[in-house]
SENUVEX-948305 format. One record per atom (N, C-alpha, C): atom name; residue in one letter; x, y, z; residue number from 0. Coordinates in pm, 1 decimal, always signed. Each point is the difference from the previous one (the first is absolute). Layout:
BEGIN
<r atom="CA" rest="a" u="X" v="Y" w="Z" nr="NUM"/>
...
***
This chain:
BEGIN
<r atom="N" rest="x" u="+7266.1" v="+14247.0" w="+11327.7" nr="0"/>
<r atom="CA" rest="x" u="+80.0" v="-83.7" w="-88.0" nr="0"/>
<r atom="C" rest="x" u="-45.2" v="-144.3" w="+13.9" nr="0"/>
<r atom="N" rest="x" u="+15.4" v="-51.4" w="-102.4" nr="1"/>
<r atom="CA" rest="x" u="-50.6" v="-174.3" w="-1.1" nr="1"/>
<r atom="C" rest="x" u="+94.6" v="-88.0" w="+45.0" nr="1"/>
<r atom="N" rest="x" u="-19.2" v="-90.6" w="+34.2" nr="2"/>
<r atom="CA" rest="x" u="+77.5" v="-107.2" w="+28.7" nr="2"/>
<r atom="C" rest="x" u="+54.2" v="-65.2" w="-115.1" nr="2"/>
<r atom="N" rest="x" u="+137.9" v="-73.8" w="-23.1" nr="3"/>
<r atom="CA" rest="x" u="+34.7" v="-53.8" w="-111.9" nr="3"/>
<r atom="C" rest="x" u="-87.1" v="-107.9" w="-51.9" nr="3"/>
<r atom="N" rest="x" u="+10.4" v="-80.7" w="-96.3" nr="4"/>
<r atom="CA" rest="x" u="-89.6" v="-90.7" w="-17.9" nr="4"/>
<r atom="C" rest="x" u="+111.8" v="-94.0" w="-85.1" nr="4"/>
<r atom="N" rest="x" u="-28.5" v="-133.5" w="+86.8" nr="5"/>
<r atom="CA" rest="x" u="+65.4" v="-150.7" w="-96.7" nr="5"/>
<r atom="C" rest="x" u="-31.9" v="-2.1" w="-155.4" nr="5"/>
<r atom="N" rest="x" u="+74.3" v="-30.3" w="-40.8" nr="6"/>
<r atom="CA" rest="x" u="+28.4" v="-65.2" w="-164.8" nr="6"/>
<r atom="C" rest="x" u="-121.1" v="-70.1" w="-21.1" nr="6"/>
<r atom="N" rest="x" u="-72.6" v="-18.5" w="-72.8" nr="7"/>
<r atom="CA" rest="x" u="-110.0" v="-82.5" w="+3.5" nr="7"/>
<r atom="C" rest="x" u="+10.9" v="-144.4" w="-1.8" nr="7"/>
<r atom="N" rest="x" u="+63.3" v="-32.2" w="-107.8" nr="8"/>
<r atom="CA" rest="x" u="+73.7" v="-170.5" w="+25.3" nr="8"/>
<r atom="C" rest="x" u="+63.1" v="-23.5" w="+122.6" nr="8"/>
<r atom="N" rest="x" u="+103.7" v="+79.0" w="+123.0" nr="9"/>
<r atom="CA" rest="x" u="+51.1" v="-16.9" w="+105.2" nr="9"/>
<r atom="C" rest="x" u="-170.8" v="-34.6" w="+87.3" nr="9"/>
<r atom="N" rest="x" u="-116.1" v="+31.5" w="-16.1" nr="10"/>
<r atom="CA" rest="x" u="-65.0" v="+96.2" w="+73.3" nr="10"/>
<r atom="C" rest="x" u="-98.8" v="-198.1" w="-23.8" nr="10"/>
<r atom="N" rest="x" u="-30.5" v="-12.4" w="-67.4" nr="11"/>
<r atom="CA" rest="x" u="-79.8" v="-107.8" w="-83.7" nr="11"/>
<r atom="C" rest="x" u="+96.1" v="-141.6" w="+59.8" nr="11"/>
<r atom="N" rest="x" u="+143.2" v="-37.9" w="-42.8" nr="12"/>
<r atom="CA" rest="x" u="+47.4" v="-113.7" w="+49.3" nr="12"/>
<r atom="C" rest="x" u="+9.6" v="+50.3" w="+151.5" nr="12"/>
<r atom="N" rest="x" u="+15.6" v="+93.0" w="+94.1" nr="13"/>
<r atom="CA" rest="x" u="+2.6" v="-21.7" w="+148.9" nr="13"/>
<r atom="C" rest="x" u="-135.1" v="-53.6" w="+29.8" nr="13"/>
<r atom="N" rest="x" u="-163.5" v="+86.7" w="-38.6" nr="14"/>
<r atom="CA" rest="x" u="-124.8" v="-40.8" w="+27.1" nr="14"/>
<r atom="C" rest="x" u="+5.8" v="-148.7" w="-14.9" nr="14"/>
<r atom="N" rest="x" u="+12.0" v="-46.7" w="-132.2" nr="15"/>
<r atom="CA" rest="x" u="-13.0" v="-102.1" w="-4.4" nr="15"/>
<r atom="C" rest="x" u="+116.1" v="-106.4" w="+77.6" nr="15"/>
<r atom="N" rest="x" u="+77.5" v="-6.2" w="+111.4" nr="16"/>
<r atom="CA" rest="x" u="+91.4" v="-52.9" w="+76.2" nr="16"/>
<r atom="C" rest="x" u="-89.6" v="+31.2" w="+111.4" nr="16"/>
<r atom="N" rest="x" u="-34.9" v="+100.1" w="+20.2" nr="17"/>
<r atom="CA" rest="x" u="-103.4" v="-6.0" w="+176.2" nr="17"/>
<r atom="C" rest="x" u="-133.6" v="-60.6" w="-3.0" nr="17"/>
<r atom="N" rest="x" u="-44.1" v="-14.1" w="-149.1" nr="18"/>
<r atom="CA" rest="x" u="-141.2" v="-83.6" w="-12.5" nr="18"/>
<r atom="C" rest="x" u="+66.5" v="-186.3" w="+11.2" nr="18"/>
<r atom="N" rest="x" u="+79.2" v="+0.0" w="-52.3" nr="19"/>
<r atom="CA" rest="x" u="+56.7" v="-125.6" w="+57.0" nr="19"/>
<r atom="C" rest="x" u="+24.3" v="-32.2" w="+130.4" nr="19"/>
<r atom="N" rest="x" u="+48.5" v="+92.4" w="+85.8" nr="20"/>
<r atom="CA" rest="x" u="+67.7" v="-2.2" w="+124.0" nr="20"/>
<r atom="C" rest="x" u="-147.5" v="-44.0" w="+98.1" nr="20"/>
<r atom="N" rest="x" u="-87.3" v="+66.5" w="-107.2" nr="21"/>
<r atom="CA" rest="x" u="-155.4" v="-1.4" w="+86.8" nr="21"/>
<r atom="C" rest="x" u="-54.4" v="-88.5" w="-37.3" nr="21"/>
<r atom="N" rest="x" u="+34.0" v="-100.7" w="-90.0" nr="22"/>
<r atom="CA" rest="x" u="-53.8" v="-141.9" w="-65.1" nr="22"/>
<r atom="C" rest="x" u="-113.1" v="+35.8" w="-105.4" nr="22"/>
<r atom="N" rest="x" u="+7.1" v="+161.3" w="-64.2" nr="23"/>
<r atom="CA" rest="x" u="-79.2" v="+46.4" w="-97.5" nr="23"/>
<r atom="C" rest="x" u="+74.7" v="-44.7" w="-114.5" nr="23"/>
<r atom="N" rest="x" u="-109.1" v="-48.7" w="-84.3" nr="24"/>
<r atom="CA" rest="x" u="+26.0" v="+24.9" w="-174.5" nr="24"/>
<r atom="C" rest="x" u="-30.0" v="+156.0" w="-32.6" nr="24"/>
<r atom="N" rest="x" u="+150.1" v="-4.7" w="-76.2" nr="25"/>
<r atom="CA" rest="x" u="+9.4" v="+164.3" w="-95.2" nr="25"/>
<r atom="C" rest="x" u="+19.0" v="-81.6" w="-138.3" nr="25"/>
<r atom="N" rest="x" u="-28.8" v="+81.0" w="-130.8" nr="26"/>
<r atom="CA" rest="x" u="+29.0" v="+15.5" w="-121.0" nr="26"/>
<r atom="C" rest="x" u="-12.0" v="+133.6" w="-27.3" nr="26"/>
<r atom="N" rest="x" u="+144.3" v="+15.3" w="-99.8" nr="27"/>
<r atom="CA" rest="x" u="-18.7" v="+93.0" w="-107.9" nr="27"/>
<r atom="C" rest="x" u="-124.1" v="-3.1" w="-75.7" nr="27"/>
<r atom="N" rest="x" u="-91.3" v="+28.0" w="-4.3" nr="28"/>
<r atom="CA" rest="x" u="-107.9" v="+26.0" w="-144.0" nr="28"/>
<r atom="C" rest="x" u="+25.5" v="+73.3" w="-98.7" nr="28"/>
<r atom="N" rest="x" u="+70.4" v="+126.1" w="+35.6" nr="29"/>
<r atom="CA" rest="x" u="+67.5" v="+49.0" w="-98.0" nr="29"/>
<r atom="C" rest="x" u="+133.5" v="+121.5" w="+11.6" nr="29"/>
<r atom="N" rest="x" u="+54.7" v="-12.6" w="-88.1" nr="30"/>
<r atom="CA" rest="x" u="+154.8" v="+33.1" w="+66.2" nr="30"/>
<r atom="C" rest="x" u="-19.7" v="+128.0" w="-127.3" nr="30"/>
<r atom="N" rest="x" u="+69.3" v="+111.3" w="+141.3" nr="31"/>
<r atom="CA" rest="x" u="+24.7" v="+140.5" w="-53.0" nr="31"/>
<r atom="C" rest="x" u="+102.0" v="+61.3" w="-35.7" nr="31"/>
<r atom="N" rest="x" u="+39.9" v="+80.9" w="+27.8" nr="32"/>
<r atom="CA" rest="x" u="+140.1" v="+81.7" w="-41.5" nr="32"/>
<r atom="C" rest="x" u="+91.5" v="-18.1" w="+139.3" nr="32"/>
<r atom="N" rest="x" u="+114.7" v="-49.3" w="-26.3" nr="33"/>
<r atom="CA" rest="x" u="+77.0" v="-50.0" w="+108.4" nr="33"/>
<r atom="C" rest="x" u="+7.9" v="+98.8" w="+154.1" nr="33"/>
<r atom="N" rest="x" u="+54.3" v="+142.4" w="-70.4" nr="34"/>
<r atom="CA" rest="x" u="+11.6" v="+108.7" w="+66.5" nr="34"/>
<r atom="C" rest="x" u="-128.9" v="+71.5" w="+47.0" nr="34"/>
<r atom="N" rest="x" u="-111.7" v="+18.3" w="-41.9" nr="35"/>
<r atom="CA" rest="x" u="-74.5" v="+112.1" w="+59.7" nr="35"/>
<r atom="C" rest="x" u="-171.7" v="-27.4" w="-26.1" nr="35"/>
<r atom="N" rest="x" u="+6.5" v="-124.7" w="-47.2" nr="36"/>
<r atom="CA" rest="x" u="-157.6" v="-48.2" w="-32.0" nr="36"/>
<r atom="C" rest="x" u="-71.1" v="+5.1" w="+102.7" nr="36"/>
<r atom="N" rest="x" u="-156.6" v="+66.8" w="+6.8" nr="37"/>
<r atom="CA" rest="x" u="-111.1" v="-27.4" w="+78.7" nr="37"/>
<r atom="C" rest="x" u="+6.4" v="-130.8" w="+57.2" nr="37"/>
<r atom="N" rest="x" u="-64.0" v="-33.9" w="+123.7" nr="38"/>
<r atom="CA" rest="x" u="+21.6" v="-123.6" w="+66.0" nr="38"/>
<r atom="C" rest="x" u="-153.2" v="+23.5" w="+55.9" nr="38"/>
<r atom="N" rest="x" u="-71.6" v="-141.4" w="-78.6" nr="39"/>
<r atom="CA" rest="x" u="-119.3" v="-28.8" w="+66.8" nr="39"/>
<r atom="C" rest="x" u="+21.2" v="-127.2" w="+61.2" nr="39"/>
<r atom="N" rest="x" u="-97.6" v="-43.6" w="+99.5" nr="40"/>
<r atom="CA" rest="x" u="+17.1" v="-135.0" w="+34.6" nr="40"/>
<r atom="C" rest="x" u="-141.5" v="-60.5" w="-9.2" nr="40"/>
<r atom="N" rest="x" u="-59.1" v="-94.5" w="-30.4" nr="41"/>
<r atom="CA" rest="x" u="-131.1" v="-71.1" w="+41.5" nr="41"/>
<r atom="C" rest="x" u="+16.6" v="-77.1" w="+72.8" nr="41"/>
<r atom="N" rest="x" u="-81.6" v="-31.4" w="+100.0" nr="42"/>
<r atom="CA" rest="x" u="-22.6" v="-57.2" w="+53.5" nr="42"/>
<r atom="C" rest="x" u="-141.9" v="-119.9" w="+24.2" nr="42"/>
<r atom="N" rest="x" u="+100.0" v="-128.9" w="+26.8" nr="43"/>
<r atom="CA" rest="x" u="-147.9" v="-60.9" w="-9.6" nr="43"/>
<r atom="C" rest="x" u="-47.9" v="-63.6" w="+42.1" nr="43"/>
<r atom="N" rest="x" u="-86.2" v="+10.8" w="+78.9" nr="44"/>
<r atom="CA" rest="x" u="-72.3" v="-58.3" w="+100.0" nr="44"/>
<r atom="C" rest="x" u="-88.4" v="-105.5" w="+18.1" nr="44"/>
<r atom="N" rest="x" u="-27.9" v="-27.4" w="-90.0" nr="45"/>
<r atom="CA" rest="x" u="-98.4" v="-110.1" w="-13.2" nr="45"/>
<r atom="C" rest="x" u="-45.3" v="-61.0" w="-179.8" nr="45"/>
<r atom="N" rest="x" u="-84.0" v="-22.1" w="-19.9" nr="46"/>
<r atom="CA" rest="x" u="-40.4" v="-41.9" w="-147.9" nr="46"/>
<r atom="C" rest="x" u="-89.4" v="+131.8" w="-20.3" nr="46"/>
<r atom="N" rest="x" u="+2.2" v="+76.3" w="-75.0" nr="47"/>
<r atom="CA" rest="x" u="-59.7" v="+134.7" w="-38.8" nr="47"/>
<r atom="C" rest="x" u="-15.5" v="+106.0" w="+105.8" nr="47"/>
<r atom="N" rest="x" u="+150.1" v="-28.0" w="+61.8" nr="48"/>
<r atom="CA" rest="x" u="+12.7" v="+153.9" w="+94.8" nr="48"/>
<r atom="C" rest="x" u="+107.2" v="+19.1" w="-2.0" nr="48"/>
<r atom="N" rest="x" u="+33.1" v="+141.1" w="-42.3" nr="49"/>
<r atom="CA" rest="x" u="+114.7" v="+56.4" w="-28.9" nr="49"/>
<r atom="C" rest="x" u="+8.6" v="+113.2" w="+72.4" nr="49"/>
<r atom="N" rest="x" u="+88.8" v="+20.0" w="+10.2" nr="50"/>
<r atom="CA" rest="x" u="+65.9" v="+196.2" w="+46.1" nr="50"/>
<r atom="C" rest="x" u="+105.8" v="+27.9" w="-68.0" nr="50"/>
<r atom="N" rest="x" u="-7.5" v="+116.4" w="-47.9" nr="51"/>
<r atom="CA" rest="x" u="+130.2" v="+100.4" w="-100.6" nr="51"/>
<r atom="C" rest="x" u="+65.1" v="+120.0" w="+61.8" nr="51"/>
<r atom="N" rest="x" u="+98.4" v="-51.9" w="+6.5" nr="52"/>
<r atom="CA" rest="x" u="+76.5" v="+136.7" w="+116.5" nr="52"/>
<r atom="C" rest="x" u="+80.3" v="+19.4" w="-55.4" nr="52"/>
<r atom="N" rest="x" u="+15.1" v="+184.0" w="-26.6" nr="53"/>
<r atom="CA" rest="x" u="+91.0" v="+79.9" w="-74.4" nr="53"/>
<r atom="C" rest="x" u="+140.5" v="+74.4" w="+78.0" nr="53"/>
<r atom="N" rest="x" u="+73.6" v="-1.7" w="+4.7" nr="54"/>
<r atom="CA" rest="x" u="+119.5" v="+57.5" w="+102.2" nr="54"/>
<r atom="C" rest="x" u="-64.5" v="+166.2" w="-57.3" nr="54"/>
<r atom="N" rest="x" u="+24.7" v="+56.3" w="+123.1" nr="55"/>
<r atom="CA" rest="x" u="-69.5" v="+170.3" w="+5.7" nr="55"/>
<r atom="C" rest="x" u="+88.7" v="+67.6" w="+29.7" nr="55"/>
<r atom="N" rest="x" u="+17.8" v="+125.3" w="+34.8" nr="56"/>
<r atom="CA" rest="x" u="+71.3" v="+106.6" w="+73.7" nr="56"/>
<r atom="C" rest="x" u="-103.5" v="+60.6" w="+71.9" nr="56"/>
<r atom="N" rest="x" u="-3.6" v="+8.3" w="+195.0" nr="57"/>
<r atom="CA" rest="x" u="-79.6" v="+91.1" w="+20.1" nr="57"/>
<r atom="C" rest="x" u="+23.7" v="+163.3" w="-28.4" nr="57"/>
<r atom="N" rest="x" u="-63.2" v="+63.8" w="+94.8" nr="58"/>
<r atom="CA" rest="x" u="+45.4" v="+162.1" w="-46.1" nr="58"/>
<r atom="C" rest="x" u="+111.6" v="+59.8" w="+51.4" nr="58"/>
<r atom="N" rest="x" u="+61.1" v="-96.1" w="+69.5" nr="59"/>
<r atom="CA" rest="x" u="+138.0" v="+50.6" w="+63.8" nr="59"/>
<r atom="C" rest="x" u="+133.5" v="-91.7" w="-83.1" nr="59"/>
<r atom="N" rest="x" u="-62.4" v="-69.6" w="-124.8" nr="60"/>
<r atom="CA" rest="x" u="+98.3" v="-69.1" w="-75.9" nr="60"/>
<r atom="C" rest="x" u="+69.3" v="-123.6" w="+30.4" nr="60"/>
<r atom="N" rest="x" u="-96.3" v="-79.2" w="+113.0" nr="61"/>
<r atom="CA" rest="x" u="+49.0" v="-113.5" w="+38.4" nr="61"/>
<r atom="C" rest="x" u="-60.0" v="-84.9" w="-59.6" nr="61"/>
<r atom="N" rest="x" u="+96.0" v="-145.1" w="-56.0" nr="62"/>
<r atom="CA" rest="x" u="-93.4" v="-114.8" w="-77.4" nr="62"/>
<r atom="C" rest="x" u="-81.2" v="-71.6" w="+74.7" nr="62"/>
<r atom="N" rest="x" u="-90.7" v="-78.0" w="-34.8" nr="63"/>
<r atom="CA" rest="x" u="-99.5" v="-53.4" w="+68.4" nr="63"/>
<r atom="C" rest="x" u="-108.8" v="-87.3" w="-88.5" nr="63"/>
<r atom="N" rest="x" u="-89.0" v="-50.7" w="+4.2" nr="64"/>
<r atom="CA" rest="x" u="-125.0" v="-96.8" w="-105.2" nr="64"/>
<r atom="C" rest="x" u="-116.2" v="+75.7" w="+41.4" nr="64"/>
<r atom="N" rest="x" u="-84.1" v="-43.5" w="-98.3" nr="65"/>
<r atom="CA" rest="x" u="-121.4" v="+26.9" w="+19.2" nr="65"/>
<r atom="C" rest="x" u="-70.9" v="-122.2" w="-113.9" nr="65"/>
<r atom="N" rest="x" u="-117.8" v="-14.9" w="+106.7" nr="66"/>
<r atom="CA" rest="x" u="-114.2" v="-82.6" w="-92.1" nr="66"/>
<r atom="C" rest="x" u="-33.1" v="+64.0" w="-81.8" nr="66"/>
<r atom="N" rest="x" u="+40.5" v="-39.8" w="-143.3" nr="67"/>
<r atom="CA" rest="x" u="-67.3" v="+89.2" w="-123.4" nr="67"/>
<r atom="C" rest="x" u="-147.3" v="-78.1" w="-44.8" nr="67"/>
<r atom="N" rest="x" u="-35.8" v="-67.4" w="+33.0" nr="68"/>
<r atom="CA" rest="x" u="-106.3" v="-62.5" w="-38.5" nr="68"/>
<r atom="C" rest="x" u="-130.7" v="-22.9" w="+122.1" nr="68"/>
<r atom="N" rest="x" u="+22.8" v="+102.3" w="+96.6" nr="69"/>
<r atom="CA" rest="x" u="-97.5" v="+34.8" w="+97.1" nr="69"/>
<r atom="C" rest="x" u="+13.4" v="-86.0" w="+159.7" nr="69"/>
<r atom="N" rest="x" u="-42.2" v="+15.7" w="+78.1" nr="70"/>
<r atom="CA" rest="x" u="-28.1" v="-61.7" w="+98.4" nr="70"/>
<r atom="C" rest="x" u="-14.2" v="-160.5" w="+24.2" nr="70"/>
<r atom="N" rest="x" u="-88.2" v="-35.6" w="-118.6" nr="71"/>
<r atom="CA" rest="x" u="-32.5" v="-135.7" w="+21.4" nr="71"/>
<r atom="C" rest="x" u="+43.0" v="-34.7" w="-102.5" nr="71"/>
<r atom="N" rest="x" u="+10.6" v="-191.9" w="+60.1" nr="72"/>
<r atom="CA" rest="x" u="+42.4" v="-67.1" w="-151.8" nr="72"/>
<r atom="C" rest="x" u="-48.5" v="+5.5" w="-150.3" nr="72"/>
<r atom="N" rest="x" u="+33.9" v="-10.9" w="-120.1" nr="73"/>
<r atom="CA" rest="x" u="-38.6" v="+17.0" w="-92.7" nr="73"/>
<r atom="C" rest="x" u="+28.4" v="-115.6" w="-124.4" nr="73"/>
<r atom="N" rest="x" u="-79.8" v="-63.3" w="-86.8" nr="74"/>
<r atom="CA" rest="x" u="-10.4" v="-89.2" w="-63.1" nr="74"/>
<r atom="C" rest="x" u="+138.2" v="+21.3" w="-76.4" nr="74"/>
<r atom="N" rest="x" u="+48.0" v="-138.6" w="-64.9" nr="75"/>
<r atom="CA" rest="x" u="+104.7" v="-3.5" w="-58.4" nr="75"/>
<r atom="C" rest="x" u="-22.1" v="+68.2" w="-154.8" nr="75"/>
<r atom="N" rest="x" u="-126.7" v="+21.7" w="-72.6" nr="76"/>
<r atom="CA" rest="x" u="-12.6" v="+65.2" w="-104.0" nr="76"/>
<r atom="C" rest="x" u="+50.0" v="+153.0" w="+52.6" nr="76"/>
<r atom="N" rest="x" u="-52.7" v="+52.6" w="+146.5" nr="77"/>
<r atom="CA" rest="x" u="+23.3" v="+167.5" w="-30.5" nr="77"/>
<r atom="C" rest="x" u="+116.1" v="+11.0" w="+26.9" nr="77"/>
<r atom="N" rest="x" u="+43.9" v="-72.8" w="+87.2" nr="78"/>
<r atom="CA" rest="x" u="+172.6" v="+4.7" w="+72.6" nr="78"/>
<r atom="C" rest="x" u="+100.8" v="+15.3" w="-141.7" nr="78"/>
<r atom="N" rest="x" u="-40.4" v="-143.2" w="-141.5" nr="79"/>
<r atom="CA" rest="x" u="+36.9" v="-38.8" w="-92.5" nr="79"/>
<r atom="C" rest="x" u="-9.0" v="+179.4" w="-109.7" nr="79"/>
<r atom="N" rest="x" u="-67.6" v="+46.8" w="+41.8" nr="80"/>
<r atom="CA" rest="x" u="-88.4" v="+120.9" w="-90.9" nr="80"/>
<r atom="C" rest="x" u="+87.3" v="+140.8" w="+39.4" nr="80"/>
<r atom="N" rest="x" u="+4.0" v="-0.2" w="+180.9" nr="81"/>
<r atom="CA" rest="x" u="+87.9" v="+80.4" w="+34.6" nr="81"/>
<r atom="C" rest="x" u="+115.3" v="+20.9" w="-45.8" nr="81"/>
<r atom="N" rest="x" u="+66.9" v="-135.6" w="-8.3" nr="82"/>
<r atom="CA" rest="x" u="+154.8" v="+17.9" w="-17.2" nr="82"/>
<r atom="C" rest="x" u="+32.3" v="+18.5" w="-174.2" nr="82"/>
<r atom="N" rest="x" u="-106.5" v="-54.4" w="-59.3" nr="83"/>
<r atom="CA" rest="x" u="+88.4" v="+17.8" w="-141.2" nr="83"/>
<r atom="C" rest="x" u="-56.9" v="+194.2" w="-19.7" nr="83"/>
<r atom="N" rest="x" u="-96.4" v="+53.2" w="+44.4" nr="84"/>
<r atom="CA" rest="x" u="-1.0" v="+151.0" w="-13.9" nr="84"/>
<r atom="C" rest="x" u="+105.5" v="+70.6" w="+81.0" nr="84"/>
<r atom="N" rest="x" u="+73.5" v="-35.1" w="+94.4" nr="85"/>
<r atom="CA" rest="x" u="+136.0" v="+49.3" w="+50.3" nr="85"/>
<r atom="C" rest="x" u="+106.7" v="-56.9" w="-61.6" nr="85"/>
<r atom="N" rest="x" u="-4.1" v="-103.7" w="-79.1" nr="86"/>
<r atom="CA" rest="x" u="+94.5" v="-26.3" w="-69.0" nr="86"/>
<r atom="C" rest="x" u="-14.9" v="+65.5" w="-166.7" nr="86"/>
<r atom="N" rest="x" u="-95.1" v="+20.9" w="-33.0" nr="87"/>
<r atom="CA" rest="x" u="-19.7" v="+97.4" w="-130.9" nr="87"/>
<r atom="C" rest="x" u="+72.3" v="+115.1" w="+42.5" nr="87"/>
<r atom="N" rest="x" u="-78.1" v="+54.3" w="+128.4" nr="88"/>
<r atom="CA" rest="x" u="+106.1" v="+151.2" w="+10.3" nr="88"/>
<r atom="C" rest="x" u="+123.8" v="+31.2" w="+31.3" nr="88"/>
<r atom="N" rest="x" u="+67.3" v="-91.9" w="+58.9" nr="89"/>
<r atom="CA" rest="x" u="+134.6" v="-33.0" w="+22.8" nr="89"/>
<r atom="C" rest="x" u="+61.6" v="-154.5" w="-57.4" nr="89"/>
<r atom="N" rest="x" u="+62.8" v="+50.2" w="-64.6" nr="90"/>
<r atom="CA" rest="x" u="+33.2" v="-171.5" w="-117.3" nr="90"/>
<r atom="C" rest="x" u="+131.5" v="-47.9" w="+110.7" nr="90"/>
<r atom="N" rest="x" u="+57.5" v="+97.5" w="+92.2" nr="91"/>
<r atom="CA" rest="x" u="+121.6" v="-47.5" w="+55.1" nr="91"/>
<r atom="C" rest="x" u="+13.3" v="-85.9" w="+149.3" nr="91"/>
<r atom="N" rest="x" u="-214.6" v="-35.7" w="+22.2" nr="92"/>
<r atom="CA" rest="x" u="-60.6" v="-11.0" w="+99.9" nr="92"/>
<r atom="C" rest="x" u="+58.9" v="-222.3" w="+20.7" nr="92"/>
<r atom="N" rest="x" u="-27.3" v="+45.9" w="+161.4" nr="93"/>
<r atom="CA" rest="x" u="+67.2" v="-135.4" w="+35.9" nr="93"/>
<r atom="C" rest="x" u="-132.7" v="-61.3" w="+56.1" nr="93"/>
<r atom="N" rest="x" u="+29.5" v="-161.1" w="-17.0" nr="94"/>
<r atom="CA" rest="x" u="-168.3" v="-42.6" w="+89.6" nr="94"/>
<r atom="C" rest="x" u="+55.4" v="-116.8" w="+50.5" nr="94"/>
<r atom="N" rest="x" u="-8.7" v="-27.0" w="+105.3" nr="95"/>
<r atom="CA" rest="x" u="+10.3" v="-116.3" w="+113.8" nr="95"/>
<r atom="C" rest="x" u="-122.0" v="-24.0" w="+59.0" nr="95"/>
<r atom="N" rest="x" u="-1.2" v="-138.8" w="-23.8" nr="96"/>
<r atom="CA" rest="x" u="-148.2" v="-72.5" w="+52.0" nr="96"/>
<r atom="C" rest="x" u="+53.5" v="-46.0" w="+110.6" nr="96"/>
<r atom="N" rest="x" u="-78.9" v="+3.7" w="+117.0" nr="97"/>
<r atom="CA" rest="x" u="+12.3" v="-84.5" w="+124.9" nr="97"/>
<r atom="C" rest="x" u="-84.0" v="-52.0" w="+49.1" nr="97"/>
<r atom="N" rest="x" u="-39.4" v="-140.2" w="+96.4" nr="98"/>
<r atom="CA" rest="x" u="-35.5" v="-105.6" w="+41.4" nr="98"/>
<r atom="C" rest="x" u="-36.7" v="+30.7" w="+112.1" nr="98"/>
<r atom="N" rest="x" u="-99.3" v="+62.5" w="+50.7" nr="99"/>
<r atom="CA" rest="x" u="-11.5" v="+30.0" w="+186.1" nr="99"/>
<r atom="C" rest="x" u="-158.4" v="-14.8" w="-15.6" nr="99"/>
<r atom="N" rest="x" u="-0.7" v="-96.5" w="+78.0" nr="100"/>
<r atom="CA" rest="x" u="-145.5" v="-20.9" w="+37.7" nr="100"/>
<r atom="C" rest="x" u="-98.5" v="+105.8" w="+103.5" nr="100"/>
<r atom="N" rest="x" u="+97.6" v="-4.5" w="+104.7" nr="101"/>
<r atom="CA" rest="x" u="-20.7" v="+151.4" w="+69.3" nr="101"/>
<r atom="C" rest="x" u="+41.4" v="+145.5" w="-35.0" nr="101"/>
<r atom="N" rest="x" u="+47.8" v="+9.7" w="-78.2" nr="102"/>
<r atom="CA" rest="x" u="+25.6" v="+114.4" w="-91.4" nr="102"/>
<r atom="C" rest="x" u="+115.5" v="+41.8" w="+68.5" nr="102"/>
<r atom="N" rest="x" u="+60.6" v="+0.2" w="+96.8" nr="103"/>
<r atom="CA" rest="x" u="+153.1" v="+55.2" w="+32.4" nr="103"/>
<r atom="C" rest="x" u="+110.1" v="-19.4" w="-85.6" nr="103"/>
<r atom="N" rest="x" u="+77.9" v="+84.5" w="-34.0" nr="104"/>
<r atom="CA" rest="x" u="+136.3" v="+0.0" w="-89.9" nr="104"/>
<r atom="C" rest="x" u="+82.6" v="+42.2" w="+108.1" nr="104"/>
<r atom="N" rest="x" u="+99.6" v="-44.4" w="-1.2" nr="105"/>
<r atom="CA" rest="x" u="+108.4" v="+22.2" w="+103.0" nr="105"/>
<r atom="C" rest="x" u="+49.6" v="+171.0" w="-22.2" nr="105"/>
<r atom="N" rest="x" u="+52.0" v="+48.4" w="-166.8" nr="106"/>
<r atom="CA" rest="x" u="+60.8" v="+133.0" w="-14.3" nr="106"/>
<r atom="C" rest="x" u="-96.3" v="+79.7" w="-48.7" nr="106"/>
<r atom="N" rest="x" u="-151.3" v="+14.8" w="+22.0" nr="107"/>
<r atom="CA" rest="x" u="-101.7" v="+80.2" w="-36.2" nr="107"/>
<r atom="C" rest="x" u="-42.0" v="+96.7" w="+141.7" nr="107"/>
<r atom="N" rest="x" u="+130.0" v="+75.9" w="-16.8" nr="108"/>
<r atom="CA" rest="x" u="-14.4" v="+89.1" w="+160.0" nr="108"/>
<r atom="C" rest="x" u="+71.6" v="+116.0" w="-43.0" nr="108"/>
<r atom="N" rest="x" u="-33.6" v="+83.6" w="-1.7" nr="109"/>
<r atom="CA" rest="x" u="-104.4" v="+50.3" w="+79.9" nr="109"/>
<r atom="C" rest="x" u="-92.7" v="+16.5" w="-84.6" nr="109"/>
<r atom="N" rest="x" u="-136.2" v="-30.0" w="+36.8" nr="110"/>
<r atom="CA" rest="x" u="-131.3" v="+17.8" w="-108.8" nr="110"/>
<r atom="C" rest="x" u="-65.4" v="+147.6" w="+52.8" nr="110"/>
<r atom="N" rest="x" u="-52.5" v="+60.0" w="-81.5" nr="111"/>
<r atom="CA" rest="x" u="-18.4" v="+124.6" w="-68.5" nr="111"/>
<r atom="C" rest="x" u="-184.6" v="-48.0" w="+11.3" nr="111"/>
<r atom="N" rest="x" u="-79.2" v="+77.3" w="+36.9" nr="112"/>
<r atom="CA" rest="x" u="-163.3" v="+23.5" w="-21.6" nr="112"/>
<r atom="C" rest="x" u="-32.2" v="+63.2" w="-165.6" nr="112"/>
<r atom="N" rest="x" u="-74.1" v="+7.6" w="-49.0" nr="113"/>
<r atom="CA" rest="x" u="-53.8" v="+92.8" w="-94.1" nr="113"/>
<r atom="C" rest="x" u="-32.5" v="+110.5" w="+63.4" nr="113"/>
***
């Protein structure tokens, strides 16, 4: 059985209160369906380095992220490229940009491998 899962708007204004707490900039980039929208986050690290992390379920149904955009950083065109093709397939999809130079997010735990 899975674990329950937050409201997506509940889920989006807490992240963005612990990226503060951590002296991170968050923005909405784009706002989804209150209740049950996909939740990506970017992250961004520098001037043309990004990371795109998708909330997952492993195989035992627990939530968690994963780098959807690979291992290493990735230019702001593919990061930019990634998200609007997850947002084509899910229109109810949420996107929060964040500010981490070292790439840590405070609520991106537990992360998930490919």
């Amino acid at each position: 059985m899975s674990e329950p899962k937050l409201k997506a708007k509940l889920f989006i204004h807490a992240a963005i209160r612990q990226c503060g707490l951590h002296f991170q900039q968050a923005v909405v980039a784009r706002k989804g369906d209150d209740d049950s929208g996909t939740i990506l986050v970017r992250v961004i690290e520098g001037r043309d380095r990004n990371r795109v992390y998708a909330q997952v379920r492993d195989i035992q149904g627990r939530l968690g992220w994963m780098c959807a955009t690979g291992s290493e950083p990735v230019d702001d065109q593919r990061a930019d490229a990634y998200v609007a093709r997850a947002c084509a397939v899910d229109s109810d999809s949420w996107v929060l940009d964040v500010e981490s130079p070292d790439g840590n997010v405070p609520f991106l735990q537990p992360m998930f491998s490919a």
